[in-house]
N, CA, C and O atoms as CSV, one atom per row, in Angstrom:
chain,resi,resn,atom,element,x,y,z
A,1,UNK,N,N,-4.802,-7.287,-21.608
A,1,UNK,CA,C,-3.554,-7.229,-20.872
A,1,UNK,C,C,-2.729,-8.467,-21.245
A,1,UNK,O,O,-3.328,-9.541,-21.196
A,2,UNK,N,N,-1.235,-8.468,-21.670
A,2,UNK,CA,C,-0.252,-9.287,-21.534
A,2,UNK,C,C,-0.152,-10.409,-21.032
A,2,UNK,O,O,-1.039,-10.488,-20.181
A,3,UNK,N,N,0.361,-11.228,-21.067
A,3,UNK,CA,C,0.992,-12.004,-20.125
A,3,UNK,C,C,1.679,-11.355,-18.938
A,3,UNK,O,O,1.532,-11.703,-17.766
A,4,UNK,N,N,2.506,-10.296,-19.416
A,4,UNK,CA,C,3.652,-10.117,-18.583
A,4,UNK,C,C,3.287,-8.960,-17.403
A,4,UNK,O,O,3.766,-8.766,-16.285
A,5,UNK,N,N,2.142,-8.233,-18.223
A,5,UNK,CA,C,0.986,-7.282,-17.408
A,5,UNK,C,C,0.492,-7.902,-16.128
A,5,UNK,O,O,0.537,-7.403,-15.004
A,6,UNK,N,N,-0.158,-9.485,-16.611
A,6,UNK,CA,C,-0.660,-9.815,-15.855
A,6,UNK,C,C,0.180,-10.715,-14.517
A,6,UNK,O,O,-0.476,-10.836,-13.482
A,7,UNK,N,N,1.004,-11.070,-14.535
A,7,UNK,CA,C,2.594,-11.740,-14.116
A,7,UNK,C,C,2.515,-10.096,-12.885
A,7,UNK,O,O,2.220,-9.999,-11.694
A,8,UNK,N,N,2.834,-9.317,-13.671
A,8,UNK,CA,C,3.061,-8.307,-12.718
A,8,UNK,C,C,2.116,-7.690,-11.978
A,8,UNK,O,O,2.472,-7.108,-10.953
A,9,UNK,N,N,0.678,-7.708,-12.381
A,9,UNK,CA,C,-0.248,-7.555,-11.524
A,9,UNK,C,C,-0.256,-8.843,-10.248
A,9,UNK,O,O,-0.370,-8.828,-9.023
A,10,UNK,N,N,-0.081,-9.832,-11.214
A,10,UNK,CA,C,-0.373,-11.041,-9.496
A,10,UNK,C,C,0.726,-10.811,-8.922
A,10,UNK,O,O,0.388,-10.962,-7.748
A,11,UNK,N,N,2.150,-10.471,-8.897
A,11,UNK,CA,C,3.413,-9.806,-8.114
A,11,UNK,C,C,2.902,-8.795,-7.181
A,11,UNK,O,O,3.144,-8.652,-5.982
A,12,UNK,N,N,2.196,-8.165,-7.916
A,12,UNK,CA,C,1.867,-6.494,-6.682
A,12,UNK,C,C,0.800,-6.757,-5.932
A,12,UNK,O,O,0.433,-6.206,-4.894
A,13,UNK,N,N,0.327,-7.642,-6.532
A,13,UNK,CA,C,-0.804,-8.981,-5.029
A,13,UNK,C,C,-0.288,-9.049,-4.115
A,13,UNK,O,O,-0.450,-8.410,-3.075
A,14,UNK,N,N,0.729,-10.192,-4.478
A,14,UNK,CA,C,1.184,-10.661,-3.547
A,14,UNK,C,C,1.754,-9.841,-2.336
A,14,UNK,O,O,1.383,-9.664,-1.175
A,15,UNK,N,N,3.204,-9.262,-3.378
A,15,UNK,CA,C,3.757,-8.368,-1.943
A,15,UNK,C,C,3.064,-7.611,-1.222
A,15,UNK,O,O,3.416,-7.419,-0.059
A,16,UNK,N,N,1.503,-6.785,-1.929
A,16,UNK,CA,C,0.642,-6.336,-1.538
A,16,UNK,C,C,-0.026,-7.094,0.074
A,16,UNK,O,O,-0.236,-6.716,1.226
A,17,UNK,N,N,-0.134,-8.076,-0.560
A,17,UNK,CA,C,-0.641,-9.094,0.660
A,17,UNK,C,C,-0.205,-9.396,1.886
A,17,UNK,O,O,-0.773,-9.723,2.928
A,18,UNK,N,N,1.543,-9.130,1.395
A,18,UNK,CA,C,2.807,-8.923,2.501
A,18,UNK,C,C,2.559,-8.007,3.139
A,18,UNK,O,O,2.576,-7.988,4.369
A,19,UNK,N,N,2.238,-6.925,2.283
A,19,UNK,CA,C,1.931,-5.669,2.891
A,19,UNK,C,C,0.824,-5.461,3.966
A,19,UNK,O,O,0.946,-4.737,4.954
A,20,UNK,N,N,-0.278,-6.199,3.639
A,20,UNK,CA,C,-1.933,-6.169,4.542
A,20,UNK,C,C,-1.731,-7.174,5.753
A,20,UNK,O,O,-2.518,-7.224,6.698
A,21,UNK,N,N,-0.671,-7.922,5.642
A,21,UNK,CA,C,-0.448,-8.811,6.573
A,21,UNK,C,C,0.613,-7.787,7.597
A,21,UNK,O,O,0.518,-8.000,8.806
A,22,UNK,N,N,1.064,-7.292,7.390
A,22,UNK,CA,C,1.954,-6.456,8.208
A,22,UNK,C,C,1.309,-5.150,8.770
A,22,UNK,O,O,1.818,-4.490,9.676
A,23,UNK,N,N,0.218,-4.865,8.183
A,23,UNK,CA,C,-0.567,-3.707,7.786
A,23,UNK,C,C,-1.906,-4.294,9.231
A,23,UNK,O,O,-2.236,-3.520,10.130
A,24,UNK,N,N,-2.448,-5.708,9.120
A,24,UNK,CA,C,-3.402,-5.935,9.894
A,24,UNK,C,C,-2.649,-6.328,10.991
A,24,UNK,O,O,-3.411,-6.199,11.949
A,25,UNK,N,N,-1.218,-6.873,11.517
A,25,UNK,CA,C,-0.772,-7.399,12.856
A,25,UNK,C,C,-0.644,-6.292,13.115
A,25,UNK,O,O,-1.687,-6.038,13.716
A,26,UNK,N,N,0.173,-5.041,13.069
A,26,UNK,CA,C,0.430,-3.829,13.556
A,26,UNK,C,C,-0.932,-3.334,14.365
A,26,UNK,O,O,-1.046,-3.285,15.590
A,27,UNK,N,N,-2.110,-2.916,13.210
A,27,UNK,CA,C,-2.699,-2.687,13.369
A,27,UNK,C,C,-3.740,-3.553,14.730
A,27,UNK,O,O,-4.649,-2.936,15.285
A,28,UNK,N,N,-3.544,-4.398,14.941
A,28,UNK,CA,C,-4.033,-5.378,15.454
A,28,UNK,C,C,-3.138,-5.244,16.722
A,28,UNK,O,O,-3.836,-5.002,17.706
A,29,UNK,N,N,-1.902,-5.320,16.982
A,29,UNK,CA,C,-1.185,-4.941,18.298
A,29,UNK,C,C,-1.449,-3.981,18.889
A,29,UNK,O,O,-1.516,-3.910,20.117
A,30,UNK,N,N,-1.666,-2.967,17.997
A,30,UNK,CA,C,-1.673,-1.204,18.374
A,30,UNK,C,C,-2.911,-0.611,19.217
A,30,UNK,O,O,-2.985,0.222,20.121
A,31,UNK,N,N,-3.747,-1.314,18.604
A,31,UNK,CA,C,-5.118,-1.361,18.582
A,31,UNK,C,C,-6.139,-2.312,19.704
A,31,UNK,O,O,-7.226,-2.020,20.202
A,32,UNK,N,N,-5.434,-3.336,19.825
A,32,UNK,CA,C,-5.990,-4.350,20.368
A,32,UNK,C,C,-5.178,-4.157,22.271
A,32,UNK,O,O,-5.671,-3.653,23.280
A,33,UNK,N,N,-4.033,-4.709,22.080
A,33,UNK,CA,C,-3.391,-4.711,23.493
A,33,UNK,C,C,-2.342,-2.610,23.919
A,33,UNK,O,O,-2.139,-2.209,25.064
A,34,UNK,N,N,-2.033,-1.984,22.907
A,34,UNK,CA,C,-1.560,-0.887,23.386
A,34,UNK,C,C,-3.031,0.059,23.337
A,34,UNK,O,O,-3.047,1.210,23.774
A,35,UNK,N,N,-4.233,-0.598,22.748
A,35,UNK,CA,C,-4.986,0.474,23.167
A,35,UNK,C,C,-4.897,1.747,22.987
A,35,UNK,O,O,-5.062,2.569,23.889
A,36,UNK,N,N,-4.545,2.102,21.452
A,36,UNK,CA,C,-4.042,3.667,20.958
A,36,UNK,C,C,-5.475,3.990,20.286
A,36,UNK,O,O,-5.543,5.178,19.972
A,37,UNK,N,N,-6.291,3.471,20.072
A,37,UNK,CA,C,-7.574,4.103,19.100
A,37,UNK,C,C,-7.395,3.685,17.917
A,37,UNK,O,O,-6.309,3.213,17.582
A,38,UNK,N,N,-8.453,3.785,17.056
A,38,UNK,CA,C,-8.220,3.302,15.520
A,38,UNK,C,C,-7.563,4.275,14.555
A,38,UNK,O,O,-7.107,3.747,13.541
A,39,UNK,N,N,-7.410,5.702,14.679
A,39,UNK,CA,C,-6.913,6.579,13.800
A,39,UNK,C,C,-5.199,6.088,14.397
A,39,UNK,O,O,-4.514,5.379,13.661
A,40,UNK,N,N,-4.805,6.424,15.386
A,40,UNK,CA,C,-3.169,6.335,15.522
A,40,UNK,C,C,-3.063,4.648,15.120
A,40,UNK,O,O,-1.985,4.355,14.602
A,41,UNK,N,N,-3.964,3.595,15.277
A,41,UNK,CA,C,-3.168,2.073,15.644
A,41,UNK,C,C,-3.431,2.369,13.973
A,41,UNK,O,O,-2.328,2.475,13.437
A,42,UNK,N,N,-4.349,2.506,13.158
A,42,UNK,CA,C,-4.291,2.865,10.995
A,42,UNK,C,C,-3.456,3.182,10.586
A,42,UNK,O,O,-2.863,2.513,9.740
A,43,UNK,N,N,-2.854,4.870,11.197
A,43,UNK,CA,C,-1.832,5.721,10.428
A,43,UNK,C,C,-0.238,4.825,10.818
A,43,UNK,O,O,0.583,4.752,9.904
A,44,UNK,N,N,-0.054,4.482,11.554
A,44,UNK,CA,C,1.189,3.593,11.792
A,44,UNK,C,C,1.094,2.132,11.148
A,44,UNK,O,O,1.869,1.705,10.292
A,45,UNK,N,N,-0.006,1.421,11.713
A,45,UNK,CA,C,0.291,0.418,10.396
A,45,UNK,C,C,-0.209,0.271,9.009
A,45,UNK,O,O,-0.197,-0.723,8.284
A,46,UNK,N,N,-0.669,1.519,8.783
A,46,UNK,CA,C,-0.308,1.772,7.038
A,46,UNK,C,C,0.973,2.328,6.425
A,46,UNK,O,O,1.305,2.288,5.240
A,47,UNK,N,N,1.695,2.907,7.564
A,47,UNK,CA,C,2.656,3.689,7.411
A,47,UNK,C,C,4.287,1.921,6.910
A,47,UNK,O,O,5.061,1.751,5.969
A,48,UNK,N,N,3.984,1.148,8.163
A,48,UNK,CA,C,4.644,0.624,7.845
A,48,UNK,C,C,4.208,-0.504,6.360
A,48,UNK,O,O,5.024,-1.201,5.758
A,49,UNK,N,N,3.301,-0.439,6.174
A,49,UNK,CA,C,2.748,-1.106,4.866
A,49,UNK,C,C,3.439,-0.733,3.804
A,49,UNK,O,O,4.229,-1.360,3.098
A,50,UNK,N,N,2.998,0.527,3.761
A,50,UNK,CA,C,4.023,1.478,2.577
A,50,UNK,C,C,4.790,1.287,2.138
A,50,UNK,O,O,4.966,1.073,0.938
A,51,UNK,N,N,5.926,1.314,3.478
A,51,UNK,CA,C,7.153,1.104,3.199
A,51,UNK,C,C,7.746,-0.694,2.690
A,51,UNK,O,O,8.615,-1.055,1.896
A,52,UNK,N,N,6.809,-1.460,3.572
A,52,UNK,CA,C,7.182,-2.316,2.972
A,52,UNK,C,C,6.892,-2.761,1.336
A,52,UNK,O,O,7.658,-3.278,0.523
A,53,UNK,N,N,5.492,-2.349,1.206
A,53,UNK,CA,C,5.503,-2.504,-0.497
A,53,UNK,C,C,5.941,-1.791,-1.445
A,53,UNK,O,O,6.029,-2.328,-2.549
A,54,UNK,N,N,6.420,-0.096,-1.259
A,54,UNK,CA,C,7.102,0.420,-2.224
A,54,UNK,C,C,8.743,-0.264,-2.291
A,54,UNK,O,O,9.350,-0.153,-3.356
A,55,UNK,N,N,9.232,-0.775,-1.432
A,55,UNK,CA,C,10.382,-1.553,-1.351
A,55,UNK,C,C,10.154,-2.355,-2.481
A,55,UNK,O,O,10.691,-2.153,-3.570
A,56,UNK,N,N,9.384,-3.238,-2.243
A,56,UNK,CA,C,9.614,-4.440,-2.898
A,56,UNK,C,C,8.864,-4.816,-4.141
A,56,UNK,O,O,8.963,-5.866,-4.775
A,57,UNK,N,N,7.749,-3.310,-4.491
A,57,UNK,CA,C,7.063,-3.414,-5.770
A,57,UNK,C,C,7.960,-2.589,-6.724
A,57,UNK,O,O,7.746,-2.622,-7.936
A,58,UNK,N,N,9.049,-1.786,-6.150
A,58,UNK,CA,C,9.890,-1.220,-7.094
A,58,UNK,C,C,10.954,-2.062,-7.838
A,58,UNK,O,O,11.001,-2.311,-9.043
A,59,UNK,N,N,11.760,-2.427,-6.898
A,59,UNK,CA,C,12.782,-3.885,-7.059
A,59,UNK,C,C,12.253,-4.800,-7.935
A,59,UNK,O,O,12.979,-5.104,-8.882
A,60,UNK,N,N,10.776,-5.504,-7.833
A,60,UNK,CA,C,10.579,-6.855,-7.940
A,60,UNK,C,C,9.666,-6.876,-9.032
A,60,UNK,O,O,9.921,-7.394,-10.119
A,61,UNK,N,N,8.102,-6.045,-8.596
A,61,UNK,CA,C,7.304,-6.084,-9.474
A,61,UNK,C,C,7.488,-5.121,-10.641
A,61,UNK,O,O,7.119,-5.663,-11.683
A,62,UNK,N,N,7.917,-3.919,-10.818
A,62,UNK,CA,C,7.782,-3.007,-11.418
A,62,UNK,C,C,9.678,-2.551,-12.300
A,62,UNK,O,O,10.038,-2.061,-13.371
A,63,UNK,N,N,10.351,-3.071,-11.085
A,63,UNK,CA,C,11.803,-3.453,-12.174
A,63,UNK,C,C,12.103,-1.732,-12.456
A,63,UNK,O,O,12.419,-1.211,-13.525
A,64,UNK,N,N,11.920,-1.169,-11.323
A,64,UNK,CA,C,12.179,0.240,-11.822
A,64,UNK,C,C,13.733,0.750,-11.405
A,64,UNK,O,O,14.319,0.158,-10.499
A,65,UNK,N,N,14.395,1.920,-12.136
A,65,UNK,CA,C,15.527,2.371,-11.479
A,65,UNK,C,C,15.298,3.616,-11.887
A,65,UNK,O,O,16.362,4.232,-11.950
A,66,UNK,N,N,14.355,4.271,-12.198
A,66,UNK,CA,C,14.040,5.490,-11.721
A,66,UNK,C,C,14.938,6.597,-10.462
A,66,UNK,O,O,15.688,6.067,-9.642
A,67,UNK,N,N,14.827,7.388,-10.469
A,67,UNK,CA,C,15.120,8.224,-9.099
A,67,UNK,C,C,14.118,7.923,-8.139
A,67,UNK,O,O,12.952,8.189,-8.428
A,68,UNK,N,N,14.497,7.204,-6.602
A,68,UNK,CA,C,13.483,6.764,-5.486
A,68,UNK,C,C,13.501,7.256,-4.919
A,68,UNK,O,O,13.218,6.602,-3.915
A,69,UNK,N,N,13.771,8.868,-4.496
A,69,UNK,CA,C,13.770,9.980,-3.841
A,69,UNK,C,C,12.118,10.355,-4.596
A,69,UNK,O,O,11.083,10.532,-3.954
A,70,UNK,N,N,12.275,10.410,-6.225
A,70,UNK,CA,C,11.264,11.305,-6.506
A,70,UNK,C,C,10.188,10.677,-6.748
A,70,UNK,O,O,9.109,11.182,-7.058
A,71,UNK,N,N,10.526,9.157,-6.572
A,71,UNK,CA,C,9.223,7.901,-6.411
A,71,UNK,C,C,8.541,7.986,-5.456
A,71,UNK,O,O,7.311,8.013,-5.430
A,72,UNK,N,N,9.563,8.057,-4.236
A,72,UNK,CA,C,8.808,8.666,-2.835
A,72,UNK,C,C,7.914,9.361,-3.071
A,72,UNK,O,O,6.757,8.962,-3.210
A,73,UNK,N,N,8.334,10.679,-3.170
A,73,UNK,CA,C,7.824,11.357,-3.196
A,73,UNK,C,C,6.217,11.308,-3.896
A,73,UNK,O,O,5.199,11.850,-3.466
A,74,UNK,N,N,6.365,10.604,-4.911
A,74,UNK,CA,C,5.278,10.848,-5.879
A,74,UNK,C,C,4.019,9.636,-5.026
A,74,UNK,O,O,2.796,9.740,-4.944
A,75,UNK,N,N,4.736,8.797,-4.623
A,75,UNK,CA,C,3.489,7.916,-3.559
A,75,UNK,C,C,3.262,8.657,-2.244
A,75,UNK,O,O,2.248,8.601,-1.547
A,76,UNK,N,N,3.951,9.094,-2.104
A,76,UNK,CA,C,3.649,10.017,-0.691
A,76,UNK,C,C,2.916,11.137,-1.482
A,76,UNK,O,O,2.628,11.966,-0.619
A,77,UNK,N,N,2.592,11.461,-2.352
A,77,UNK,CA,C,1.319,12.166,-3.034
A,77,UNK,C,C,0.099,11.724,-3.080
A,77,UNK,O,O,-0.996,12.286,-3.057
A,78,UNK,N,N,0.506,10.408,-3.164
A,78,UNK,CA,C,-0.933,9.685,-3.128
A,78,UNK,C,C,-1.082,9.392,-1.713
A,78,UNK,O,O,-2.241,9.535,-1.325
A,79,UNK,N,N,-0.255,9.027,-0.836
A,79,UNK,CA,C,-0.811,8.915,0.720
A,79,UNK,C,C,-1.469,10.525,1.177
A,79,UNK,O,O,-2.395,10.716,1.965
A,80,UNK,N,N,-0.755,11.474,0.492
A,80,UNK,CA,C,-1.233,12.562,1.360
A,80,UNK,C,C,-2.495,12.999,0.860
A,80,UNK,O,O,-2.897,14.013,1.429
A,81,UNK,N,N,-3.327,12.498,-0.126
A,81,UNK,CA,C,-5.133,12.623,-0.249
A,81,UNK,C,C,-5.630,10.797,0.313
A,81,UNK,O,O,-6.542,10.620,1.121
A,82,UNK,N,N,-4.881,9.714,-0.263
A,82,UNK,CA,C,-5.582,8.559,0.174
A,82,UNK,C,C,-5.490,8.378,1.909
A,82,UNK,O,O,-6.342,7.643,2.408
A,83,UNK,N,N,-4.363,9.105,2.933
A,83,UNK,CA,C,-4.172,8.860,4.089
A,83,UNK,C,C,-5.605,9.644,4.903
A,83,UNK,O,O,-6.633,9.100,5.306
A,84,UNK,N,N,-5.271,10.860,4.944
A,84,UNK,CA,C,-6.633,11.395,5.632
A,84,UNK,C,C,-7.796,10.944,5.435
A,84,UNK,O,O,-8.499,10.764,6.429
A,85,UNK,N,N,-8.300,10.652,4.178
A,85,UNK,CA,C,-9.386,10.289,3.888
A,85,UNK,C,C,-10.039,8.799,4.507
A,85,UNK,O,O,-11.120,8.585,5.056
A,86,UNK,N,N,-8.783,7.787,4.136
A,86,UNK,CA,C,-9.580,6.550,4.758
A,86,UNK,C,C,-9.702,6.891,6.496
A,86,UNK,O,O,-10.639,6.571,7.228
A,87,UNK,N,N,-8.237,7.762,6.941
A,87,UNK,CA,C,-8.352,7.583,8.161
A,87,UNK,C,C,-9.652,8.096,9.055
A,87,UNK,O,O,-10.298,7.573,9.963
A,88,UNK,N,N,-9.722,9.276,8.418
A,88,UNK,CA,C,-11.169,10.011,9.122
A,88,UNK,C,C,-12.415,9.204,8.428
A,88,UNK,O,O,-13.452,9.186,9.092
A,89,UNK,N,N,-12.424,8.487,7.074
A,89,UNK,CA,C,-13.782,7.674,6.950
A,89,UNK,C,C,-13.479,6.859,7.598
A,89,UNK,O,O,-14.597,6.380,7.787
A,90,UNK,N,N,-12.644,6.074,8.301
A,90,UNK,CA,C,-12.389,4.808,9.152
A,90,UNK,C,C,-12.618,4.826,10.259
A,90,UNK,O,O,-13.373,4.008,10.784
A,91,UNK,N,N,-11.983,5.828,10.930
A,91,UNK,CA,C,-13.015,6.498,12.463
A,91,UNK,C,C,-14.365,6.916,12.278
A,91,UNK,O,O,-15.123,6.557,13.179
A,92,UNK,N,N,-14.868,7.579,11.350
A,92,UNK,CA,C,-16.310,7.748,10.813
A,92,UNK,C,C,-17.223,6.321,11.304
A,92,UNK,O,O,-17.781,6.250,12.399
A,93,UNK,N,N,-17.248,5.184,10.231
A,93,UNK,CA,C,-17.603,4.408,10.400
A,93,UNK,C,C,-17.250,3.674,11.375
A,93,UNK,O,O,-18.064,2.779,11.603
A,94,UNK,N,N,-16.385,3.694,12.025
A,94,UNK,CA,C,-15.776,2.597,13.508
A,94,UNK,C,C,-16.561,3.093,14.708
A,94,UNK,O,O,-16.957,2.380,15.630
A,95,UNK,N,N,-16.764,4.589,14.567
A,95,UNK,CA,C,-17.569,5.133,15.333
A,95,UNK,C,C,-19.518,5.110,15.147
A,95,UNK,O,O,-20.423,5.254,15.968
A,96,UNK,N,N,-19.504,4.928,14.081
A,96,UNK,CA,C,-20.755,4.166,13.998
A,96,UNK,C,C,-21.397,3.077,14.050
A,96,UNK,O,O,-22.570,2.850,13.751
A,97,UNK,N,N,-20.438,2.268,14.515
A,97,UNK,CA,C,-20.888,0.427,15.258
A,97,UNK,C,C,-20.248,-0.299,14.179
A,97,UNK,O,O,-19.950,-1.413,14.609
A,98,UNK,N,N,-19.884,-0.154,12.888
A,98,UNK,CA,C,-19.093,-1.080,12.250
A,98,UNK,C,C,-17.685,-1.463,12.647
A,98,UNK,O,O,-16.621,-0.891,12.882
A,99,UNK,N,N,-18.041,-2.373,12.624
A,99,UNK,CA,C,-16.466,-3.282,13.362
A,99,UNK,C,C,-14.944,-2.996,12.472
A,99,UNK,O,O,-14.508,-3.441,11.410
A,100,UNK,N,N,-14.463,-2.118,13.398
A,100,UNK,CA,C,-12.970,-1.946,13.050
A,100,UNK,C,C,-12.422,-2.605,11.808
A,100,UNK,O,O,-12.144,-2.087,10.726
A,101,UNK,N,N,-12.317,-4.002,12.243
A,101,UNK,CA,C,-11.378,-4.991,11.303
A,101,UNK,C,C,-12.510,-5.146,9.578
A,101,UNK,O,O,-12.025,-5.758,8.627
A,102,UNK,N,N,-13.697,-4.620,9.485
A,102,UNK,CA,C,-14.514,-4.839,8.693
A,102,UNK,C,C,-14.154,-3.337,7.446
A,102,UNK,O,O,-14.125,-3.172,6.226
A,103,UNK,N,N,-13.911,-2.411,8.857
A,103,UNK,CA,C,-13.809,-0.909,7.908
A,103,UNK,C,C,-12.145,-1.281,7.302
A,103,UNK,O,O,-11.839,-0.993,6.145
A,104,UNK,N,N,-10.931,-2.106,8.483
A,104,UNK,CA,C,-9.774,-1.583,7.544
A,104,UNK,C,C,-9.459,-2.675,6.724
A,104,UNK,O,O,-8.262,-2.944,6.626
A,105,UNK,N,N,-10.435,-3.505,5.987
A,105,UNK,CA,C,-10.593,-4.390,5.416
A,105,UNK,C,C,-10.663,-3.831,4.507
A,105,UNK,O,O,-9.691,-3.854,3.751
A,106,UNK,N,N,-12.062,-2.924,4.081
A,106,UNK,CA,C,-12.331,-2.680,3.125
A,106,UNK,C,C,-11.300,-1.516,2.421
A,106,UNK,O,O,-10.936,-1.371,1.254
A,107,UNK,N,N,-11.028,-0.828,3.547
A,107,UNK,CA,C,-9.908,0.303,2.714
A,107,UNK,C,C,-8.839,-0.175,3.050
A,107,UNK,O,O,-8.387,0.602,3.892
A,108,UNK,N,N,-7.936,-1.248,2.854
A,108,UNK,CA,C,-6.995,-1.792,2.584
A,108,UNK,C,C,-7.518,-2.849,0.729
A,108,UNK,O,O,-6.611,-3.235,-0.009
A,109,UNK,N,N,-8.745,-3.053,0.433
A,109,UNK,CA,C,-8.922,-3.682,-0.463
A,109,UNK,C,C,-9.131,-2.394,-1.460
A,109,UNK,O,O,-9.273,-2.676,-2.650
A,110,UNK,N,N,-9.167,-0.960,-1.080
A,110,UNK,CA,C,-9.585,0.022,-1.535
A,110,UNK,C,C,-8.215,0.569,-2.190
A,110,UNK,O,O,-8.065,0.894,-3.368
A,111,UNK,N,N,-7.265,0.597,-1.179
A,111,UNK,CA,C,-5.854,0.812,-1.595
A,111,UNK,C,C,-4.879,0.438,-2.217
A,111,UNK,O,O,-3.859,1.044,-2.548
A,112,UNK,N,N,-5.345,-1.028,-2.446
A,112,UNK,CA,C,-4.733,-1.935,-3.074
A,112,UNK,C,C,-4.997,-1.868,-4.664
A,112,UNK,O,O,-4.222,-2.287,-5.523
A,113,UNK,N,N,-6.060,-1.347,-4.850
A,113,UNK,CA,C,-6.502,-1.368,-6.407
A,113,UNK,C,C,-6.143,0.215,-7.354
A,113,UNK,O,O,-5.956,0.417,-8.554
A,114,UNK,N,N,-6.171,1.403,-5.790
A,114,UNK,CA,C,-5.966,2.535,-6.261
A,114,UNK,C,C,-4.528,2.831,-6.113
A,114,UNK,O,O,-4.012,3.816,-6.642
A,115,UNK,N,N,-3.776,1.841,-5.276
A,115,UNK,CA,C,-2.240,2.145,-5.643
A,115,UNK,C,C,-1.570,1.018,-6.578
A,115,UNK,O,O,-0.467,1.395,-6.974
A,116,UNK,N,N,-1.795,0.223,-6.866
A,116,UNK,CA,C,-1.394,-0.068,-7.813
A,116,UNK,C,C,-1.829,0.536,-9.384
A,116,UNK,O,O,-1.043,0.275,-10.295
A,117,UNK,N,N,-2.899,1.227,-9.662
A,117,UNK,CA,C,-3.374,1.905,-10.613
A,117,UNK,C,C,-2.441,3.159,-10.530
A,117,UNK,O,O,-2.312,3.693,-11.631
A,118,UNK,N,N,-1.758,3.770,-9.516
A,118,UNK,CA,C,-1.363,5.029,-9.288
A,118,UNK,C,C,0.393,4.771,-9.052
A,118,UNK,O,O,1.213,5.636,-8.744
A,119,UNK,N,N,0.567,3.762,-9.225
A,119,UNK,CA,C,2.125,3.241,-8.857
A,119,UNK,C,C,2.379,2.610,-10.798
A,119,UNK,O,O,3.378,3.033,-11.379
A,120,UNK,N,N,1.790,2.029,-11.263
A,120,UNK,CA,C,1.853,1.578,-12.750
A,120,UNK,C,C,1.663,2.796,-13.777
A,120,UNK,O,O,2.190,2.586,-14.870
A,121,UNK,N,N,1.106,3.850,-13.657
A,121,UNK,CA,C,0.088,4.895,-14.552
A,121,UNK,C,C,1.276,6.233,-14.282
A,121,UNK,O,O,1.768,7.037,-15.074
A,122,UNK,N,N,1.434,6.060,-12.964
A,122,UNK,CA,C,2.244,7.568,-12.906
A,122,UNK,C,C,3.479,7.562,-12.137
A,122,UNK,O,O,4.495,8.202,-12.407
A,123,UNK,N,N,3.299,6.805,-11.187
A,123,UNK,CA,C,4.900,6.517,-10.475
A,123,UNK,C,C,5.890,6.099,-11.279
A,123,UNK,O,O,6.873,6.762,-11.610
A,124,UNK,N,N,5.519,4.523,-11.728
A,124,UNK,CA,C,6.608,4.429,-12.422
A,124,UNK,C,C,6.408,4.120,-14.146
A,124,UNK,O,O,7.196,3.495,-14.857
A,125,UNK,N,N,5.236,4.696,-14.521
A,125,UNK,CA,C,5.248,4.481,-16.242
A,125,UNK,C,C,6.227,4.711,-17.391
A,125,UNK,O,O,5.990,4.565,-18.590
A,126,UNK,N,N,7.428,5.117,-16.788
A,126,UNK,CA,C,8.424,5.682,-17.868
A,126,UNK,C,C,9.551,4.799,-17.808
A,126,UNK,O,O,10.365,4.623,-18.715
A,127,UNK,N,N,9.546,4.097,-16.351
A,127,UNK,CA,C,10.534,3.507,-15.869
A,127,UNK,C,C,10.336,1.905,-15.932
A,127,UNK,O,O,11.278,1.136,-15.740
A,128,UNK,N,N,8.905,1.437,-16.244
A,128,UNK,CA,C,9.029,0.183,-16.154
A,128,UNK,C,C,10.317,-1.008,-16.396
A,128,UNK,O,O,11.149,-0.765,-17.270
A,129,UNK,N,N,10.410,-2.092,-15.705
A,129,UNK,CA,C,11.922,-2.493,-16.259
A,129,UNK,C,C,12.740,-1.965,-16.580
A,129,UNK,O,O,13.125,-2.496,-17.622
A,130,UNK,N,N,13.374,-1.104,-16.313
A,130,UNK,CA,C,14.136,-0.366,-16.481
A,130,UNK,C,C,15.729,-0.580,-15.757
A,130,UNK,O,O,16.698,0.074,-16.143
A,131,UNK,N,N,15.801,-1.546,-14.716
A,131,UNK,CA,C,16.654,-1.856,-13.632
A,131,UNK,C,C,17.304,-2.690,-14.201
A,131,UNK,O,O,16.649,-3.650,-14.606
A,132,UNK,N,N,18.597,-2.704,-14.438
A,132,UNK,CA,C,19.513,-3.546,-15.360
A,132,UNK,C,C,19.757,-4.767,-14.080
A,132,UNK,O,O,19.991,-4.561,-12.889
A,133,UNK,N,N,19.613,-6.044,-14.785
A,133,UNK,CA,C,19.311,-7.338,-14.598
A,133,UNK,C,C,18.518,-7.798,-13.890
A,133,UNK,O,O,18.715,-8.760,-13.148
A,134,UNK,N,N,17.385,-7.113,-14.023
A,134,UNK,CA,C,15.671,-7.227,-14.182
A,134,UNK,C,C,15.561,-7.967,-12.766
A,134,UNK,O,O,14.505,-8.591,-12.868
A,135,UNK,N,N,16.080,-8.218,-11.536
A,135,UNK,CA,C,15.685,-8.374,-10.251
A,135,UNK,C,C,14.406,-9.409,-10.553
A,135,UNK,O,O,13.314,-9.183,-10.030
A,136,UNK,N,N,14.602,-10.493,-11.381
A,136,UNK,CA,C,13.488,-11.280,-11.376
A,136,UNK,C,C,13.085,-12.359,-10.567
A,136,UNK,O,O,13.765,-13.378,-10.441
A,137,UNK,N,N,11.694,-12.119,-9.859
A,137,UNK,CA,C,11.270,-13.385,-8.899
A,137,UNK,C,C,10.307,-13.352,-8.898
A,137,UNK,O,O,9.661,-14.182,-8.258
């Protein structure tokens, strides 16, 4: 891998990280003091995760100007097999004595490797840099 490969992998870290940090307080409010259960306090703060990192891995890391209607769309392809799955293995295991914050640990470290593999490979592979005056930071 590149330099510039790798530049952009530690970018989709980071905001990624933005993302798990927004991803674990939610989750952590929802969960902790509103007392919604682990499937509703997950699906909402992954939901807002999403949104915050397809924002800012399109713009920043990935430099795309693609159509973001059909970008949506194409990650909301991947939420609609990666969403059910962690959520019902996440109640699975939460319900078997493993500690909450241990299960959405791991499938937040799970998601992180399979959406960025699935956001570089097929979301936006045609489009890389592509965004005229490259939004660089």
């Amino acid at each position: 891998m590149n330099t510039k490969e790798w530049i952009r992998a530690v970018k989709f870290l980071l905001f990624s990280t933005g993302a798990g940090v927004i991803q674990a307080i939610s989750f952590a409010i929802l969960n902790e003091w509103a007392k919604t259960g682990y499937w509703f306090s997950y699906l909402v703060a992954l939901t807002l995760s999403v949104l915050f990192n397809f924002t800012l891995n399109r713009k920043f890391t990935f430099k795309a100007a693609n159509n973001v209607p059909i970008a949506m769309l194409k990650v909301a392809l991947f939420y609609l097999v990666f969403t059910p799955l962690s959520t019902w293995g996440g109640a699975y295991f939460e319900a078997k004595g493993i500690n909450e914050y241990l299960v959405l640990a791991v499938t937040m470290l799970s998601n992180l490797v399979l959406e960025f593999l699935y956001t570089k490979y097929f979301v936006y592979h045609n489009a890389i840099d592509s965004a005229i005056g490259g939004n660089d930071l």
